[in-house]
Structures are given as C-alpha cells and as structure tokens.
VOBA-1610 file (N, C-alpha, C; in pm, whole numbers, padded with zeros to 5 digits, always signed):
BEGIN
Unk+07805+11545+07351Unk+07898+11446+07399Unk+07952+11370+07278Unk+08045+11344+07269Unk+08122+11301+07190Unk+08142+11107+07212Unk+08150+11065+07091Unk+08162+10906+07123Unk+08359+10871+07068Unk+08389+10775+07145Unk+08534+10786+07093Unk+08531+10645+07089Unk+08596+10547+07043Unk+08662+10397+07065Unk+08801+10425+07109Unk+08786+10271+07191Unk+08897+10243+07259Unk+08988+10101+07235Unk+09089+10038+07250Unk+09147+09945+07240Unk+09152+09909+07401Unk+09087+09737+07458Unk+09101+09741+07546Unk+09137+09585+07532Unk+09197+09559+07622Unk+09256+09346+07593Unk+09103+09325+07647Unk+09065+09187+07600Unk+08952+09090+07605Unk+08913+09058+07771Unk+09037+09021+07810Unk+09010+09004+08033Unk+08984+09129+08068Unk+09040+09275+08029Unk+09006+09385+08113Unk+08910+09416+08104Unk+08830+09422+07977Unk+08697+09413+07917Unk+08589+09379+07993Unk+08651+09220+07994Unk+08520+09152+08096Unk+08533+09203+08214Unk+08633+09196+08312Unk+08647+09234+08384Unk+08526+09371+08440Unk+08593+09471+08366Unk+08544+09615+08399Unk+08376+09595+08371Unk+08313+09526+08253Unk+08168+09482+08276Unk+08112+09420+08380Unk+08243+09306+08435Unk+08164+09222+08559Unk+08152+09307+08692Unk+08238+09438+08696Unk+08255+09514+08779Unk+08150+09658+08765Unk+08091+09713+08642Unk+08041+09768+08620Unk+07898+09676+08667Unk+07865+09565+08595Unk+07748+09523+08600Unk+07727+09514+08764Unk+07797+09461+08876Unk+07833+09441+09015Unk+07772+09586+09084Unk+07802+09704+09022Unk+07802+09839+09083Unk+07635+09914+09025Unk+07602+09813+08945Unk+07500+09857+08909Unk+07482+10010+08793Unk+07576+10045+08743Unk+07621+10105+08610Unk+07691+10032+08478Unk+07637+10121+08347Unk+07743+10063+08293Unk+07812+10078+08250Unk+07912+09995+08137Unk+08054+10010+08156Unk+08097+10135+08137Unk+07979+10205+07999Unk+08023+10324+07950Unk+08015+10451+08070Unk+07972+10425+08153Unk+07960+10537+08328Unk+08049+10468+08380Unk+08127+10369+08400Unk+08234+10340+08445Unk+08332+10396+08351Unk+08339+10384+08258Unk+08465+10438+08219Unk+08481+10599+08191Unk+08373+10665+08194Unk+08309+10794+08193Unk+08380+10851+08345Unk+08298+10789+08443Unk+08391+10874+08555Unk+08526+10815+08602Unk+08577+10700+08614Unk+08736+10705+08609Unk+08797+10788+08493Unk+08790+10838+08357Unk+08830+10927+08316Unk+08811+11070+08381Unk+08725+11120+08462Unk+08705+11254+08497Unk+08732+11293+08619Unk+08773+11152+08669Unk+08817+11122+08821Unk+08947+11141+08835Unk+09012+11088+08720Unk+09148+11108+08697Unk+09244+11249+08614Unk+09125+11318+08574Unk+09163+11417+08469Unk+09115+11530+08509Unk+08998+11504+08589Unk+08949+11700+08629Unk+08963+11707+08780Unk+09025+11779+08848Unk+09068+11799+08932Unk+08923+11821+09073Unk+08948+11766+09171Unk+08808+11773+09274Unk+08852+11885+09355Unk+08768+11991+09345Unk+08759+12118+09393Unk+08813+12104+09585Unk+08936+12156+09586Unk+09045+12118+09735Unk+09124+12035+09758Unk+09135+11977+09628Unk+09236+11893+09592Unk+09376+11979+09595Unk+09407+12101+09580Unk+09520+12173+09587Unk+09559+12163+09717Unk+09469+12182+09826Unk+09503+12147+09944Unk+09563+12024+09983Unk+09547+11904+09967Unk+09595+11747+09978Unk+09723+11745+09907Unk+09715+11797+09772Unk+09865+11813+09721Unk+09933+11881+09778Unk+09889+11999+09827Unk+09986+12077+09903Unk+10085+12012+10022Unk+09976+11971+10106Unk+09989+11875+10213Unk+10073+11740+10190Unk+10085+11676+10111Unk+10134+11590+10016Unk+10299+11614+09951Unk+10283+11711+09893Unk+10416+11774+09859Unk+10531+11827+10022Unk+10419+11911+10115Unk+10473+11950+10241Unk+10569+11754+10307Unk+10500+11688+10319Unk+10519+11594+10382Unk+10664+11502+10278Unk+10665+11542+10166Unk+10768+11477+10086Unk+10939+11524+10121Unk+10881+11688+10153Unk+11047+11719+10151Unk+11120+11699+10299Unk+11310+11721+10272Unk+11387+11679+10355Unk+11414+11759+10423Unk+11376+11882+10472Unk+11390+11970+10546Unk+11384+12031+10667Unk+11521+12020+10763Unk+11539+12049+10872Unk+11529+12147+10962Unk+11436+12175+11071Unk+11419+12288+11096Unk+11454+12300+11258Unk+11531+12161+11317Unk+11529+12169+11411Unk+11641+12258+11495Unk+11736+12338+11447Unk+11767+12419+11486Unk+11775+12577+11479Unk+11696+12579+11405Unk+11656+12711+11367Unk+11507+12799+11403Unk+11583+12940+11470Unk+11468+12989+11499Unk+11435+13140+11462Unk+11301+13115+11467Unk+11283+13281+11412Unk+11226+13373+11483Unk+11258+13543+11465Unk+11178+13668+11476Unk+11023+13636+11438Unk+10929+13703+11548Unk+10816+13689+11517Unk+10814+13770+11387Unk+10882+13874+11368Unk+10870+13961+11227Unk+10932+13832+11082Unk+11033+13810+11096Unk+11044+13673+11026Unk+10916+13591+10988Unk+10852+13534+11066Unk+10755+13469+11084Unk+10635+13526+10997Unk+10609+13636+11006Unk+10510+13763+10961Unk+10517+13767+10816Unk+10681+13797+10758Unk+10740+13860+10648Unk+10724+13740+10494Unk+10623+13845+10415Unk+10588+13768+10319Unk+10637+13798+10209
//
C-alpha cells in the first residue's frame, strides 16, 4: 500500500475527523473507502446505469408498433 499526501482546507479536515471519529473509523479508512467507492465500480452497477441512462432519454414509442420477428431481431 502506498502512502500519498493530500491538501485538504483546515474545516474539511476537522470535519471529516469529527465524522470519522463519530463512525468509529479513522480518517485514513474514511478517506480510503470514499476513494474506492467512488473509483472502483460495485459489481451490477452496469445494471443501475443502464437503467439510469434508459430513464434519461426522449424517446417516443407511443405510436409505433412491432412484428413479433422485429421484436426477436438482434
């Protein structure tokens, strides 16, 4: 494992300790898994994005219909 420094302002600091110390870890496991939380992907997470992306677009389907072979055709 590798050690890195960080630049963090003085309130977020405390902060994330008074919140770490609160959760009963410390800061350095707090900041350990919000980095890996945010960066390595949780196994079915493709699914939620999928789902996610499905729900974003503008696409009208209410008059259109299809062949069950349509339907089938990949």
């Amino acid at each position: 494992m590798k050690n890195i420094t960080l630049s963090i302002e003085d309130d977020v600091l405390k902060a994330g300790r008074e919140y770490a110390r609160n959760h009963n870890i410390s800061f350095n496991v707090l900041v350990r898994r919000l980095i890996e939380q945010t960066v390595v992907p949780k196994k079915g997470q493709w699914l939620e994005d999928t789902f996610s992306l499905m729900d974003k677009l503008t696409v009208s389907t209410t008059n259109q219909k299809w062949s069950r072979d349509e339907l089938y055709r990949v």
